[in-house]
C-alpha positions in Angstrom: -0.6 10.5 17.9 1.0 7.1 17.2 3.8 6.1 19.6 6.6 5.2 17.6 9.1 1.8 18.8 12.5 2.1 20.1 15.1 -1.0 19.7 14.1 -2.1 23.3 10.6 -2.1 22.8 11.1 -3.6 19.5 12.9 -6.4 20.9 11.0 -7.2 23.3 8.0 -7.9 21.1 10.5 -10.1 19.1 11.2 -12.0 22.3 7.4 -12.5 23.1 6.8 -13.7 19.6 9.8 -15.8 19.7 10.5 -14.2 16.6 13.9 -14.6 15.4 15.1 -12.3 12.0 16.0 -14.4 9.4 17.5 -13.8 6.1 15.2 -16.2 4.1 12.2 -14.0 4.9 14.6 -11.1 4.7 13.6 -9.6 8.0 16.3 -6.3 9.1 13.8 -4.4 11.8 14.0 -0.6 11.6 14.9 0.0 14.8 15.5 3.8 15.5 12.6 6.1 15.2 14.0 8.7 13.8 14.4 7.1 10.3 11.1 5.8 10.7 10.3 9.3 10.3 12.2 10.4 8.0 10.6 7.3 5.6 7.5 8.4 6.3 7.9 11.7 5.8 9.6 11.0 2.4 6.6 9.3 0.9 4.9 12.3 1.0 1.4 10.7 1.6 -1.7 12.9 1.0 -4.4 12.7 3.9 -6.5 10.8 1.5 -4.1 8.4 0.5 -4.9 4.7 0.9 -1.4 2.7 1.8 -0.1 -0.6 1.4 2.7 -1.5 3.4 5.0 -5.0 2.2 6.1 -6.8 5.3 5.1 -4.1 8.7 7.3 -6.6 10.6 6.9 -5.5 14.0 5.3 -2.2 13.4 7.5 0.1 13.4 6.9 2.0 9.7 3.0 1.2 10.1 3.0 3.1 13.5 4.1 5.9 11.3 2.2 5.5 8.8 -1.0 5.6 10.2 -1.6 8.9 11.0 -0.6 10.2 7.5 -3.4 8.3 5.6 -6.9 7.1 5.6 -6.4 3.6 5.4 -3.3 1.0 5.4 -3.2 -2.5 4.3 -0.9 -4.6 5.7 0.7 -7.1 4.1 2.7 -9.6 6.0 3.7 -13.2 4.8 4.8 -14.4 8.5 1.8 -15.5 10.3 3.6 -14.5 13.9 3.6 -11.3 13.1 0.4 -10.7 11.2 -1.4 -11.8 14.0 0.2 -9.9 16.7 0.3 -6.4 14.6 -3.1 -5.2 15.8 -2.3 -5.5 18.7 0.8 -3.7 18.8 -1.0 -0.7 17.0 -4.1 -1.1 19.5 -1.2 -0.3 22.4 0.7 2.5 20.8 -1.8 4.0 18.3 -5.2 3.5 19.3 -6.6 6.3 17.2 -5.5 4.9 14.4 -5.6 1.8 14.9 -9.1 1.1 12.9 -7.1 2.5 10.1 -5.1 -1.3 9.8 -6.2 -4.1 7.5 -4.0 -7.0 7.7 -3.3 -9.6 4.7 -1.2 -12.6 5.7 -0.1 -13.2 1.9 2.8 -13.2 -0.1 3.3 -9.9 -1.9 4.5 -11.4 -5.2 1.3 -13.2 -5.3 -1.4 -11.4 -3.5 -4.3 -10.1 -5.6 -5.9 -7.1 -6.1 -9.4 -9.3 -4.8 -7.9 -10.1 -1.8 -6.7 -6.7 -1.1 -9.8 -5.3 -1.8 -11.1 -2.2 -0.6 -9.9 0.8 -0.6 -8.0 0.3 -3.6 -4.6 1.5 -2.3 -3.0 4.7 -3.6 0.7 4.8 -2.5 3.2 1.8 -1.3 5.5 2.7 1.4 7.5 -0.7 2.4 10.8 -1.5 3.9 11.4 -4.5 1.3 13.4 -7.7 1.9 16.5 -7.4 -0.5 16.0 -10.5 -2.1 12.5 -9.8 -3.5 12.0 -6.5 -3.8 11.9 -6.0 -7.9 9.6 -8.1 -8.6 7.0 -7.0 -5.5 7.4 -3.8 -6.9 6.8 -4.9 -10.5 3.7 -6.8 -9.0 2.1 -4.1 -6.9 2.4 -1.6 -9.9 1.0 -4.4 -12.6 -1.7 -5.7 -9.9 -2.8 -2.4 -8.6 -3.6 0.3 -11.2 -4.9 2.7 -8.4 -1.0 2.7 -7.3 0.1 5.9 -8.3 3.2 6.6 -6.0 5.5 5.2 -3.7 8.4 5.2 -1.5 10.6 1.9 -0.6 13.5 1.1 1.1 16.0 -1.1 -0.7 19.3 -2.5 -1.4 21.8 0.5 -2.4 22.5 -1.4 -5.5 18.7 -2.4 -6.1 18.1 1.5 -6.0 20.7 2.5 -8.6 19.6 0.0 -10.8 15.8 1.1 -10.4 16.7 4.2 -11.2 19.1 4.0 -13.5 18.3 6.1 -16.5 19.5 4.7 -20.5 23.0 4.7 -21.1 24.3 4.2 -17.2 26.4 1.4 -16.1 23.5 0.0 -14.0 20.2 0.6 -16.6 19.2 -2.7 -17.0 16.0 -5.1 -16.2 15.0 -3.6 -13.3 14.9 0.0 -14.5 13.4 -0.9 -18.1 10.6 -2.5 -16.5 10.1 0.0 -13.8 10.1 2.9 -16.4 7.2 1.0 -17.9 4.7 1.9 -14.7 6.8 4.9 -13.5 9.2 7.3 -13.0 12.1 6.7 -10.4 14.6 8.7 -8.6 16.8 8.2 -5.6 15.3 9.1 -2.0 18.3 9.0 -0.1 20.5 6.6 1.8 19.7 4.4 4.9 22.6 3.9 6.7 22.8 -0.1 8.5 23.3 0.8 11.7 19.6 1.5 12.0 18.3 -2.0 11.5 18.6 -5.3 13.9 20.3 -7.2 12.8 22.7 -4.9 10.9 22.9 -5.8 7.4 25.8 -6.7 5.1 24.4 -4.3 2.6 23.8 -0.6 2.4 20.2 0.6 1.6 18.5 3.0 0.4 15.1 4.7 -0.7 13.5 4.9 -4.0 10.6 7.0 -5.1 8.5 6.2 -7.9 5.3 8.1 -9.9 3.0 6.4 -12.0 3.2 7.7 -15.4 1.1 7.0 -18.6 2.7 3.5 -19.5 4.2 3.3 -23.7 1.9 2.6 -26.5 2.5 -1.0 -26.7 1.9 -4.6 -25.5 3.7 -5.4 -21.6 4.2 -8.6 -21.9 5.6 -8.7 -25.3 8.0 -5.9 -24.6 9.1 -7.3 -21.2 9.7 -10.5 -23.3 12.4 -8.5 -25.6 14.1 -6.7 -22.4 14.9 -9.9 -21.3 16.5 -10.7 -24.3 18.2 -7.7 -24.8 19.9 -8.2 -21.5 20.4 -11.7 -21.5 23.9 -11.0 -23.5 24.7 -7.0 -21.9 28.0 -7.3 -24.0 26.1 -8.5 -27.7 24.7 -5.5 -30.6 20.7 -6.2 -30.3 21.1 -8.2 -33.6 23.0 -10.8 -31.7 21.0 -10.5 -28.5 17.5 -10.6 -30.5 18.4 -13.2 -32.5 16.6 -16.2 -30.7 13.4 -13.7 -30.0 13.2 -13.0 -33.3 14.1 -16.2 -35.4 17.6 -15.5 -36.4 20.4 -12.3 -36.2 18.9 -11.7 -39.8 15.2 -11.2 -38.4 16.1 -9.4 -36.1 17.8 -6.8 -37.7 14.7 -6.1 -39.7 12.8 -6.1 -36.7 14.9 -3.1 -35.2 15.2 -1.1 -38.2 11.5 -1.1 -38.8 11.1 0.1 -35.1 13.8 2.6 -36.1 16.7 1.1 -33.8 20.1 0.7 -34.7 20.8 -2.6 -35.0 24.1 -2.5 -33.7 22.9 -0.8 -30.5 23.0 -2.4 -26.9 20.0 -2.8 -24.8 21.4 -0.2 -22.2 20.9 2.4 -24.9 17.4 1.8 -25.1 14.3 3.5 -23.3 11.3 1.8 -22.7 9.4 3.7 -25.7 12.3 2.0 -27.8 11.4 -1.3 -26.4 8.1 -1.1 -26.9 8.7 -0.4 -30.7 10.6 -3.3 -31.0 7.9 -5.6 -29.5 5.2 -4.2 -32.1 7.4 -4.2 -35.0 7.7 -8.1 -34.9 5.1 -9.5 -37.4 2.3 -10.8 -35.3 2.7 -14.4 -36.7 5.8 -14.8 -35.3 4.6 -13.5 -32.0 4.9 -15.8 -29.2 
């Protein structure tokens, strides 16, 4: 049975380390176990689940973690704390602690060579705000054994993950997502649980891999970017440099059976895609 970290614990190990929290790594420590739990709990691991974890920090998530899976990989990008993570688990989880792999790397670069085997299954993370769309985006395009997950964001990162066509907040973030998954709201994190308290509200975001469009990724990624370049334009307008010219892309959409005087936020991702294979391949980038 793992022995989860309280806030004195967890800043003592900061103190030893000489580990300060700063905001260009975006470190905000989970510091109360009882939301520890309740993350864990949320992912909704299977016993045979193989976990990667974005930045463990000090522990904290990892210690619960452990016991709900057959293997974690760690991923930390701060060598301080990589090294000193085994450690920490070796003192309040020895069970489990052959369980650990760590992987001082970058999460928006790491590889699935480097994170080798087991493939993981599920990513549970407590995600700096600053990067977390496009580690997701990564994980999910660099892993295809990742078939669910759980992470804690910004409040306003997890609306617009989850946002479905049509809301106020469907945009980038939730096009591409709904390319590799299905999202919905976890629940809220309230601040007062991390050190040091954040300026921001968080919040928790499950994802399920789904069967992804009928369609090339890049290319339609390539017209959601230029859908919502211009949020306010018809796709006409918006498509226009994509495609050549407003005239082009007009065609374009109506052979993919959009309405050229549509917005992006209308769109689903099976609409996207259309629009990406509708452009005559010569005129592909």
């Amino acid at each position: 049975m793992s022995e989860l970290l309280g806030a004195s614990t967890i800043r003592a190990l900061a103190k030893a380390l000489d580990v300060r929290p700063t905001k260009t790594l975006g470190q905000n420590f989970v510091i109360d176990a009882n939301t520890v739990r309740r993350i864990a709990a949320a992912a909704k691991l299977d016993p045979g689940d193989t976990v990667i974890e974005v930045g463990p920090g000090l522990g904290s998530l990892t210690l619960a973690l452990l016991p709900l899976c057959t293997h974690l990989h760690a991923v930390e990008i701060d060598p301080r704390l990589a090294r000193a993570l085994p450690e920490t688990i070796r003192v309040h989880a020895p069970t489990d602690a052959p369980k650990l792999q760590i992987h001082t790397a970058d999460a928006m670069r790491v590889t699935r060579d480097e994170i080798g085997r087991p493939a993981p299954t599920a990513l549970v993370a407590n995600l700096p705000y600053n990067v977390a769309v496009p580690v997701v985006l990564h994980l999910l395009s660099e892993l295809p054994t990742l078939d669910h997950g759980l992470v804690m964001v910004q409040s306003e990162v997890a609306d617009r993950l989850c946002a479905p066509p049509g809301n106020k907040t469907y945009g980038i973030p939730s096009a591409k997502l709904a390319w590799y998954a299905t999202a919905r709201r976890a629940g809220p994190v309230p601040r007062g649980v991390f050190w040091p308290i954040p300026n921001v509200d968080s919040g928790l975001v499950a994802f399920t891999r789904h069967e992804p469009p009928t369609g090339d990724r890049d290319a339609t990624f390539k017209v959601i970017d230029a859908a919502f370049a211009q949020r306010r334009k018809t796709l006409r307008s918006a498509l226009a440099t994509w495609a050549g010219n407003p005239n082009n892309a007009a065609d374009i959409l109506t052979t993919a059976g959009v309405d050229p005087t549509a917005r992006g936020e209308a769109l689903t991702i099976e609409q996207f895609a259309a629009i990406a294979a509708a452009k005559p391949t010569g005129d592909r980038p």
